[in-house]
KEBAVO-125321 format. One record per atom (N, C-alpha, C, O): residue number from 1; residue in three letters; atom name; z, y, x. Coordinates in steps of 0.05 Angstrom, whole numbers. Each point is the difference from the previous one (the first is absolute). Layout:
N
<NUM; ALA; CA; <Z; Y; X>>,
...
This chain:
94
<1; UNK; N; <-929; 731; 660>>,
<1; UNK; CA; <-24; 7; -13>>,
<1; UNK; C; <2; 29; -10>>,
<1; UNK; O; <21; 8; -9>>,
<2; UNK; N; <-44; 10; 11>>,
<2; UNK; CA; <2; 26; -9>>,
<2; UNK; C; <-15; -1; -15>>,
<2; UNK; O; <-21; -7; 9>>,
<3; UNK; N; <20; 14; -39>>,
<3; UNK; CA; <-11; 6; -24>>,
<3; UNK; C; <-13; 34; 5>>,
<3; UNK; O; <14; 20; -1>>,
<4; UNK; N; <-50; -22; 7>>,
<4; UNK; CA; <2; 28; 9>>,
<4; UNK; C; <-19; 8; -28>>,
<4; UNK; O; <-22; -10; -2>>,
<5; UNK; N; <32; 29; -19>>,
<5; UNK; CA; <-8; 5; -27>>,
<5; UNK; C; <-20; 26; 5>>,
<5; UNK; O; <9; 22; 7>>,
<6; UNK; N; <-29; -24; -10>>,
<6; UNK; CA; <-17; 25; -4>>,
<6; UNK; C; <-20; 4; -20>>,
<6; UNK; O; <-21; 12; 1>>,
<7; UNK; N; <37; -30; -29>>,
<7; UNK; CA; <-25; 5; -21>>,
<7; UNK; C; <16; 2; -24>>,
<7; UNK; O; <17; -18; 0>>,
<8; UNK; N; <-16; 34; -22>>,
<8; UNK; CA; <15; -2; -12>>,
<8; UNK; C; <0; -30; -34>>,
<8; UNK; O; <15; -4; -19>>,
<9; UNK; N; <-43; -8; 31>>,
<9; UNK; CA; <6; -29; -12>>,
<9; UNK; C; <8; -24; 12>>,
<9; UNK; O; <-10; -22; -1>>,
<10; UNK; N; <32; 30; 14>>,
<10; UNK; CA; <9; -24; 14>>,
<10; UNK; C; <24; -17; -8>>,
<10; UNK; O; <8; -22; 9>>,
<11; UNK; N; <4; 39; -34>>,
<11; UNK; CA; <20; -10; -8>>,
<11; UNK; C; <-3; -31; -16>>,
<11; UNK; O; <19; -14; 5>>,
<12; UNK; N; <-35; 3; -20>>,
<12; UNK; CA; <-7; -29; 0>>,
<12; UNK; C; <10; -14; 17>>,
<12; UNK; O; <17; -18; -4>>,
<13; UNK; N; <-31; 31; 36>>,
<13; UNK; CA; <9; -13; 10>>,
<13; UNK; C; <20; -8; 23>>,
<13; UNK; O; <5; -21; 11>>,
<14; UNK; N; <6; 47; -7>>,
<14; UNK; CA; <20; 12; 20>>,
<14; UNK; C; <33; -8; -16>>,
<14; UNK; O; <21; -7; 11>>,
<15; UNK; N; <-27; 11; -43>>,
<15; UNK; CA; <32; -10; -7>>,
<15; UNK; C; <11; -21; 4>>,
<15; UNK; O; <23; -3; 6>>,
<16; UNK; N; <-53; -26; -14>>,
<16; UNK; CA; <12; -22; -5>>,
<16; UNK; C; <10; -15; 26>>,
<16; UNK; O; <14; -20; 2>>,
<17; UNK; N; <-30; 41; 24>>,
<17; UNK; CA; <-5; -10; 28>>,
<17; UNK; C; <27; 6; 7>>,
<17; UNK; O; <14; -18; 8>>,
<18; UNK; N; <-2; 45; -9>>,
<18; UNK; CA; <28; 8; 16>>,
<18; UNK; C; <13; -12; -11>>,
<18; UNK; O; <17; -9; 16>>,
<19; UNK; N; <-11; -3; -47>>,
<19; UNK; CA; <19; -17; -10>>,
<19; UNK; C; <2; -31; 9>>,
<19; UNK; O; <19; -15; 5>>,
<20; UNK; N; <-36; 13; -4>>,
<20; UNK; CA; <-9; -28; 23>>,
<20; UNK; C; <11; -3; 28>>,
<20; UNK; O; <11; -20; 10>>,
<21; UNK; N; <-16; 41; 1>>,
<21; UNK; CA; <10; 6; 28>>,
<21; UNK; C; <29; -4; -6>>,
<21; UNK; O; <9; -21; 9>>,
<22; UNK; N; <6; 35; -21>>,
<22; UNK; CA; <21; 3; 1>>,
<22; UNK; C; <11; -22; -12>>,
<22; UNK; O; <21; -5; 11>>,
<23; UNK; N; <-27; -10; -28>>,
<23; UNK; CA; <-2; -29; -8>>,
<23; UNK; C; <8; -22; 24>>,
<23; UNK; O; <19; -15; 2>>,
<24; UNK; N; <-39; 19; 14>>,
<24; UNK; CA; <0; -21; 21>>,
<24; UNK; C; <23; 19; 22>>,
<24; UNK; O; <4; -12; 21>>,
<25; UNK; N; <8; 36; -24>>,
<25; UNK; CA; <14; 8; 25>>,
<25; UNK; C; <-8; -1; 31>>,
<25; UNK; O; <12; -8; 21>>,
<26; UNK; N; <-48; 23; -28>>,
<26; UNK; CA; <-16; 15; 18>>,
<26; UNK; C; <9; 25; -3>>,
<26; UNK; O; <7; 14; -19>>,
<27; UNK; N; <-8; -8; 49>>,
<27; UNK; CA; <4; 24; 6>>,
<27; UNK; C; <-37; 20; 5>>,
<27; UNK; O; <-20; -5; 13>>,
<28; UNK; N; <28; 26; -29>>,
<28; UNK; CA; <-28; 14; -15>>,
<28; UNK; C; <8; 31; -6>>,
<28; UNK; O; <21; 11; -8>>,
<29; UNK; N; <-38; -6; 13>>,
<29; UNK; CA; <-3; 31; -3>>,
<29; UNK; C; <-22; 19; -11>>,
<29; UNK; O; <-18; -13; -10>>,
<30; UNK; N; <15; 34; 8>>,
<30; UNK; CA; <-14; 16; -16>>,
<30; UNK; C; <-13; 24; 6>>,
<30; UNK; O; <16; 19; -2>>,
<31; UNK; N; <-35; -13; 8>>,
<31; UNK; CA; <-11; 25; 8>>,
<31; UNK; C; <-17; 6; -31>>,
<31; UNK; O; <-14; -19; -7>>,
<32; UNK; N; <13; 48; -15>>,
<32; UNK; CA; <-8; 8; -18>>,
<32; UNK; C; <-19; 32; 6>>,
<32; UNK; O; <10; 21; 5>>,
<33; UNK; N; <-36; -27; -6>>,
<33; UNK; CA; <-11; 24; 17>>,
<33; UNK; C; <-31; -3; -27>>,
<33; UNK; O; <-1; -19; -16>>,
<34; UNK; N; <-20; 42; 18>>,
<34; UNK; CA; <-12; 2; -18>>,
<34; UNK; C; <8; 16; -25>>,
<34; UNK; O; <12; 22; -1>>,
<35; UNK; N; <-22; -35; -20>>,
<35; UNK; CA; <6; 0; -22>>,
<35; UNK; C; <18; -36; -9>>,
<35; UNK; O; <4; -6; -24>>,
<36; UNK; N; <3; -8; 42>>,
<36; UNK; CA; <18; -20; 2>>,
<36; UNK; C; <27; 9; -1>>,
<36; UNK; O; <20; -13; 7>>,
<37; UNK; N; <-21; 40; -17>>,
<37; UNK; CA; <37; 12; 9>>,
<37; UNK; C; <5; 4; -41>>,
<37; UNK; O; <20; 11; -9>>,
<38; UNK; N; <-41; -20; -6>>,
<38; UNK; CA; <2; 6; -26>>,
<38; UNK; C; <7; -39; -13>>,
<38; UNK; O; <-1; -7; -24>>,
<39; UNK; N; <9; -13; 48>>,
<39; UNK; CA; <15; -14; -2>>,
<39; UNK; C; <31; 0; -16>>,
<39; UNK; O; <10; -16; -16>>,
<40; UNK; N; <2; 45; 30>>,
<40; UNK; CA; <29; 1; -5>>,
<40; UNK; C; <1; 15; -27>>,
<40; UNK; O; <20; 11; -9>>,
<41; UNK; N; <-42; -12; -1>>,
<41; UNK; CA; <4; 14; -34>>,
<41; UNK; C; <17; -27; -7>>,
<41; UNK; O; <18; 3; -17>>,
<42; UNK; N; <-22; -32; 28>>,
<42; UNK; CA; <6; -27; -19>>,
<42; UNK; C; <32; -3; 12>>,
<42; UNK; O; <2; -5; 24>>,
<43; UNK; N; <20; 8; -41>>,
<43; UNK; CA; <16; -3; 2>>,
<43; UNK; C; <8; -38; 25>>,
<43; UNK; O; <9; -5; 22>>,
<44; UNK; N; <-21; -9; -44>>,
<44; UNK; CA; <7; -31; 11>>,
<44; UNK; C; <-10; 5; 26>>,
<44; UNK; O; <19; -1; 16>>,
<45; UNK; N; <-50; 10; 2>>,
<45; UNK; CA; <6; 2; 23>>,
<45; UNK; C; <15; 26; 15>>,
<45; UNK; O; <6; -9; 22>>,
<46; UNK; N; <-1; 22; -23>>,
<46; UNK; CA; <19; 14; 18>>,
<46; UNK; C; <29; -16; 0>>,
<46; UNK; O; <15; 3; 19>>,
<47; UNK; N; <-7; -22; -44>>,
<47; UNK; CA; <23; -23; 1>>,
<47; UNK; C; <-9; -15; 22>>,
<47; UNK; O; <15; 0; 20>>,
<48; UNK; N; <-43; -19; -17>>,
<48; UNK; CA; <-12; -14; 15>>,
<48; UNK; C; <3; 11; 39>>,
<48; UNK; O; <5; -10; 22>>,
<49; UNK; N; <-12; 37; -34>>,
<49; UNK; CA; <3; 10; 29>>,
<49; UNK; C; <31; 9; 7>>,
<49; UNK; O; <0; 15; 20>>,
<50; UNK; N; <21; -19; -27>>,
<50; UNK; CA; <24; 0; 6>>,
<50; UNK; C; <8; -30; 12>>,
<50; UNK; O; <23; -6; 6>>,
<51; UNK; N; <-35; -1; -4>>,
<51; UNK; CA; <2; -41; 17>>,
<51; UNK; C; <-17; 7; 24>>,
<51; UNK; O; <0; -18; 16>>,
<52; UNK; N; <-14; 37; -9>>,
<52; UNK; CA; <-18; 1; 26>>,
<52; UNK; C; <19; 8; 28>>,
<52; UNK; O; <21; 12; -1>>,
<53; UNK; N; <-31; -19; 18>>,
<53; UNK; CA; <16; 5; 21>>,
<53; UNK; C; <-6; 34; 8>>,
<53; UNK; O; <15; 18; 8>>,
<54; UNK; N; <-40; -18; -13>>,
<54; UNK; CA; <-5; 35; -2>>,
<54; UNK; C; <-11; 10; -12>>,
<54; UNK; O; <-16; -19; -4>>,
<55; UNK; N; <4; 44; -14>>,
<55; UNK; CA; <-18; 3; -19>>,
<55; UNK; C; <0; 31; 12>>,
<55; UNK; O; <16; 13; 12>>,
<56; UNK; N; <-47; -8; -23>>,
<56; UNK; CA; <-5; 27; 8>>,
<56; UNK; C; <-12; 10; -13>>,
<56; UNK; O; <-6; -12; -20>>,
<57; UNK; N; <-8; 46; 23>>,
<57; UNK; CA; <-25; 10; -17>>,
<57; UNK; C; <-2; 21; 19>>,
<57; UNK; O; <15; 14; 13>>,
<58; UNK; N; <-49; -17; -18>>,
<58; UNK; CA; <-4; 19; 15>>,
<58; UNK; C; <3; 31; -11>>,
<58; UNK; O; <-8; 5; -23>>,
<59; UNK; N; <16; 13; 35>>,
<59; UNK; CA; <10; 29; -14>>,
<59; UNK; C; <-23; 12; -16>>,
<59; UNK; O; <-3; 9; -23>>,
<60; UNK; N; <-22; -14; 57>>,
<60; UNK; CA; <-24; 23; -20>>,
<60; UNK; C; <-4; -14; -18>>,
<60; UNK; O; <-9; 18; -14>>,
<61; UNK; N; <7; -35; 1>>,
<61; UNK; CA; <-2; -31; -28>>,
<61; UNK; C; <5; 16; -25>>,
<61; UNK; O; <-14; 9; -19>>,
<62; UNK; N; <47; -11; 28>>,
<62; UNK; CA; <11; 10; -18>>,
<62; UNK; C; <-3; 24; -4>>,
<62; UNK; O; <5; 7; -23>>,
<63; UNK; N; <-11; 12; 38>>,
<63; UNK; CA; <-4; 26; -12>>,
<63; UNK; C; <-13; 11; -21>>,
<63; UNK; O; <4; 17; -17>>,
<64; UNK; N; <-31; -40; 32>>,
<64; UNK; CA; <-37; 5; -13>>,
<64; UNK; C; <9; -13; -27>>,
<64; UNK; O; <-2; 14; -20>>,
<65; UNK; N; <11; -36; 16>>,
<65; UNK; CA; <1; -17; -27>>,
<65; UNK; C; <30; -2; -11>>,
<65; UNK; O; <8; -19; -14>>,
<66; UNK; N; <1; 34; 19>>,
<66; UNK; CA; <36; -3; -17>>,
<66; UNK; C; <10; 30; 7>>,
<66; UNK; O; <19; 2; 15>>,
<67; UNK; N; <-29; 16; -25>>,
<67; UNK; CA; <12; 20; 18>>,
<67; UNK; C; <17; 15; -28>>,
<67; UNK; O; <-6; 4; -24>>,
<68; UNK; N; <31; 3; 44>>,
<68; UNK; CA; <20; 11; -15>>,
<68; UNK; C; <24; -20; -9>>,
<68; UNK; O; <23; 4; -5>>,
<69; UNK; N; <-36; -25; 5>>,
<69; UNK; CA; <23; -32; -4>>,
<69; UNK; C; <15; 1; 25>>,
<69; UNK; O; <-5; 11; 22>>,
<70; UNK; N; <28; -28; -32>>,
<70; UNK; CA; <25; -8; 18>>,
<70; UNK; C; <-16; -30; 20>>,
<70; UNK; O; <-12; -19; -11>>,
<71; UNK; N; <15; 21; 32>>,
<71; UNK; CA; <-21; -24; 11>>,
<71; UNK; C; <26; -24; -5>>,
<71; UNK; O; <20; 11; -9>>,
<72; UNK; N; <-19; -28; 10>>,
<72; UNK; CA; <19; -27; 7>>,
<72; UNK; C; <-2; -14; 26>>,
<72; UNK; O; <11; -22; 4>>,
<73; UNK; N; <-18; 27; 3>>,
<73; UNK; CA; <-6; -20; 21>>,
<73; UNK; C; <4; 28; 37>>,
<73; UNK; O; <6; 24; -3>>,
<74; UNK; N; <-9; -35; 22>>,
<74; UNK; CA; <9; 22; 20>>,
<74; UNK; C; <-30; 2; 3>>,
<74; UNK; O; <-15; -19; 2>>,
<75; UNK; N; <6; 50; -2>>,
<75; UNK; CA; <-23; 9; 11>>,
<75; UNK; C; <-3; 3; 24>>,
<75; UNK; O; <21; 2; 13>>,
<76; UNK; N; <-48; -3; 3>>,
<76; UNK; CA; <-8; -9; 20>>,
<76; UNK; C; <-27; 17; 9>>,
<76; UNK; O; <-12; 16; -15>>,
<77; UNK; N; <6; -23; 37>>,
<77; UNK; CA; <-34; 8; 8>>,
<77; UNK; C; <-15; -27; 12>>,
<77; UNK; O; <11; -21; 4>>,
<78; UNK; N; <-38; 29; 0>>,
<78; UNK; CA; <-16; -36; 7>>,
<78; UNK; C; <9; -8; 28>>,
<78; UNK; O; <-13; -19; 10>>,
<79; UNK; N; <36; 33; 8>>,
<79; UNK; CA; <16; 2; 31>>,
<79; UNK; C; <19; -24; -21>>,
<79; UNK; O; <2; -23; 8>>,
<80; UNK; N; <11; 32; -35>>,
<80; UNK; CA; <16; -24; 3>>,
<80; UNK; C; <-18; -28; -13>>,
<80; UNK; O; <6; -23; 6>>,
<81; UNK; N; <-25; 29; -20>>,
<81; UNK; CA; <-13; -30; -12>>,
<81; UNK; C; <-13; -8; 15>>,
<81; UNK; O; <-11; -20; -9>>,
<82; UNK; N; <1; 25; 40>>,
<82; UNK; CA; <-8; -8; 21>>,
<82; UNK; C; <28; -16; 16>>,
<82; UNK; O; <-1; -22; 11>>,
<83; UNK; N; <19; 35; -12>>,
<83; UNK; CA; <27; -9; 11>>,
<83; UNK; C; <1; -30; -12>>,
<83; UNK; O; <1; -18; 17>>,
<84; UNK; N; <-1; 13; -42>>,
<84; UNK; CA; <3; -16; -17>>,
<84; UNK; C; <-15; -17; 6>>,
<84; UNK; O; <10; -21; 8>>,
<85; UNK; N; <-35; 24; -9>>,
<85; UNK; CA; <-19; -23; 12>>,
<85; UNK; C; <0; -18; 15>>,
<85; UNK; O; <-4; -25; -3>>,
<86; UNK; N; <11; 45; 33>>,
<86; UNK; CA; <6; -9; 25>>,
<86; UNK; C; <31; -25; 2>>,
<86; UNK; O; <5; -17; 16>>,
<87; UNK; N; <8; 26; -41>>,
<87; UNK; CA; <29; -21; -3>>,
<87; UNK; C; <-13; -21; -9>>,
<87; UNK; O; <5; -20; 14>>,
<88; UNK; N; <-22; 14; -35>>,
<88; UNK; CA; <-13; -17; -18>>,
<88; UNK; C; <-13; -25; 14>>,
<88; UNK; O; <-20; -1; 14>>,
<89; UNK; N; <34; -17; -21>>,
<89; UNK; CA; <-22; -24; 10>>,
<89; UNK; C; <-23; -5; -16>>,
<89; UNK; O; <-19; -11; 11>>,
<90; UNK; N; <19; 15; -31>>,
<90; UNK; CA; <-24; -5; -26>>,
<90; UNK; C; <-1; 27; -11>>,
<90; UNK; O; <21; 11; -3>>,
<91; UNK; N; <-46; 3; -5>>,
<91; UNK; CA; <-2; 24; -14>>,
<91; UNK; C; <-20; -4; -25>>,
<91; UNK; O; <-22; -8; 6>>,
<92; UNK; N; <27; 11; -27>>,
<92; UNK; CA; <-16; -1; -28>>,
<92; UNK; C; <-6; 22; -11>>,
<92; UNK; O; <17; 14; -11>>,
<93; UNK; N; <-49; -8; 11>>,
<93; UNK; CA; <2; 26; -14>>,
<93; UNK; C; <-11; -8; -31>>,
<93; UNK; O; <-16; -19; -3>>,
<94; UNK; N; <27; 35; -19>>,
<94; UNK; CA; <-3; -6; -25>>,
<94; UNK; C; <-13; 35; -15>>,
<94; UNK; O; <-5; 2; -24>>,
């Protein structure tokens, strides 16, 4: 499952979901693009996203909406959250 975040009110419902995932020992992943990259302000998910099999953000994201911050997560372009997709048997956008 790919958790694809592009809003930055998703955390409701993106935390309780990846902790769940990881709960049941689904394999899940993360694409963070938008203003969905103002997710990793929350400490508990970027913990959350350390259980994903991959997690990402998109660079221009972070530039436009975190700029000058240390990113956490490996930056990317929509070549890799397209990549991501294509692995995904289920895709959720939040």
């Amino acid at each position: 499952l790919l958790l694809h975040v592009s809003s930055a009110n998703a955390l409701p419902i993106a935390l309780p979901l990846a902790r769940a995932l990881t709960r049941r020992n689904l394999a899940w992943g993360c694409f963070l693009t938008n203003d969905g990259v103002r997710l990793l302000d929350d400490a508990r998910f970027v913990e959350a996203l350390a259980t994903s099999v991959k997690a990402a953000v998109c660079e221009h994201s972070w530039d436009r909406h975190m700029p000058g911050r240390d990113c956490p997560l490996e930056r990317g372009s929509q070549t890799l959250n397209s990549a991501l997709m294509g692995e995904a048997a289920r895709t959720l956008s939040l």
